[in-house]
C-alpha positions in Angstrom: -46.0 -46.3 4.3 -44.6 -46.2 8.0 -46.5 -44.0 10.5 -44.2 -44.2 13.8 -45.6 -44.4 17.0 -49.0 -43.7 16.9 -50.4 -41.2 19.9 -46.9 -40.7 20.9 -45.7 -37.5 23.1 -42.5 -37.6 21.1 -39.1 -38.8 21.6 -35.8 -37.2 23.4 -32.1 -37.3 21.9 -29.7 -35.9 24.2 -26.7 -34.5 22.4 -24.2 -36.3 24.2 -25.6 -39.8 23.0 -27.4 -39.6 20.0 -27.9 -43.1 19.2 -30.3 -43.7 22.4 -33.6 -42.5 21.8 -36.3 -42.5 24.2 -40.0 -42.5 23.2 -42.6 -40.5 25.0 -45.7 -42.8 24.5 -49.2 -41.6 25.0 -50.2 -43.4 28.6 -48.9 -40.3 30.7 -49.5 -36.4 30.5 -46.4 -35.3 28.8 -45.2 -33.4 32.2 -44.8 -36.7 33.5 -42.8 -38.1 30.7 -40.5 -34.9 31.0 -40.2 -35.4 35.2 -39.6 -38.8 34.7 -37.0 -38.4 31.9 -35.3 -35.9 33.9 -35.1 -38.2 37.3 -33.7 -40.9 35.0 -36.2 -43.0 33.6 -35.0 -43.5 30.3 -35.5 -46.7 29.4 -38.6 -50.0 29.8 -36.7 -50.9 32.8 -34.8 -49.8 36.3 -33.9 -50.9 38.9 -35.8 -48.9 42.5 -34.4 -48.2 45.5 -37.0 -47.2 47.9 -34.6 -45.4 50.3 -36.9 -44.2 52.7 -40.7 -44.0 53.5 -42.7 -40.7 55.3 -46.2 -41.6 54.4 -47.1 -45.3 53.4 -50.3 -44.5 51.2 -48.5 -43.0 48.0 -45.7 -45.4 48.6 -48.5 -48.1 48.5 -49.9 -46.6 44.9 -46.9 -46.7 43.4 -46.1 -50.4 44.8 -49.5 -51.8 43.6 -48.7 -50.2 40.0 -45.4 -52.4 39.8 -45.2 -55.5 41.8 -47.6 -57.9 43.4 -47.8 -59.6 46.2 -48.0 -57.7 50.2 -46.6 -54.2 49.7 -47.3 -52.7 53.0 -45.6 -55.9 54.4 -42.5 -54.9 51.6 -42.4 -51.2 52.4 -41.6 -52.6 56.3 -38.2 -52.6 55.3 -36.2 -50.1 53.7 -34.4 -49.4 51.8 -36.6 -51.5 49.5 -34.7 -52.8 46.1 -37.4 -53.6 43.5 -34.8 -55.1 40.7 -36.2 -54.7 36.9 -39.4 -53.0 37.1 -41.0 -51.4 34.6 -41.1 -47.8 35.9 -42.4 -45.8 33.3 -45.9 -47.5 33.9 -46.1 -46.3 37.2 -44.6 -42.5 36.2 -47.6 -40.6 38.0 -47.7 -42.1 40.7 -44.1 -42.4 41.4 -43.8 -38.4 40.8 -46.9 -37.9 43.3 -44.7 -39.7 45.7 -41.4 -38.2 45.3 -42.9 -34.5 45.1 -44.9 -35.1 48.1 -41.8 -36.1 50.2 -44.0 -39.7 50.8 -40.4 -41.6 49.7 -37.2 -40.9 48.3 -35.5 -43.5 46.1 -32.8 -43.8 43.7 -33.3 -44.8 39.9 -30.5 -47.5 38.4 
């Protein structure tokens, strides 16, 4: 007997592409999932552009959720390219940041 995706939000088809389904697991309030999905996280991984920083501290959140190492040092140049993160872990944080006007970035 097959169950699916246990504590899942759901998954989105869009009409123009059937054939790529993406899941809306349980980690994130399901506004999240839909802001995120709508600003073009769709898949495990993108690539982030950090385009430009107004206020370090949320910028800083959302770093710490994704990479390690110094991110105050990394966020000292910008535009910032973080290549193959996994974005959707950090979907929270990253719409706190972008709502806020903290950052702007661009989603690959």
């Amino acid at each position: 007997m097959q169950y699916g995706d246990i504590g899942s939000h759901r998954e989105i088809v869009p009409k123009d592409e059937p054939s790529f389904v993406t899941k809306l697991g349980s980690s994130h309030a399901l506004e999240d999932w839909l802001w995120g999905y709508e600003h073009g996280v769709r898949r495990k991984v993108h690539d982030l552009r950090i385009v430009a920083v107004r206020d370090p501290a949320p910028a800083v959140r959302l770093l710490r959720r994704l990479v390690r190492g110094d991110v105050r040092e990394m966020l000292a140049t910008c535009p910032l390219d973080l290549p193959a993160v996994f974005l959707w872990m950090a979907l929270p944080e990253l719409r706190a940041a972008v709502e806020s006007g903290a950052i702007d970035v661009e989603i690959a």
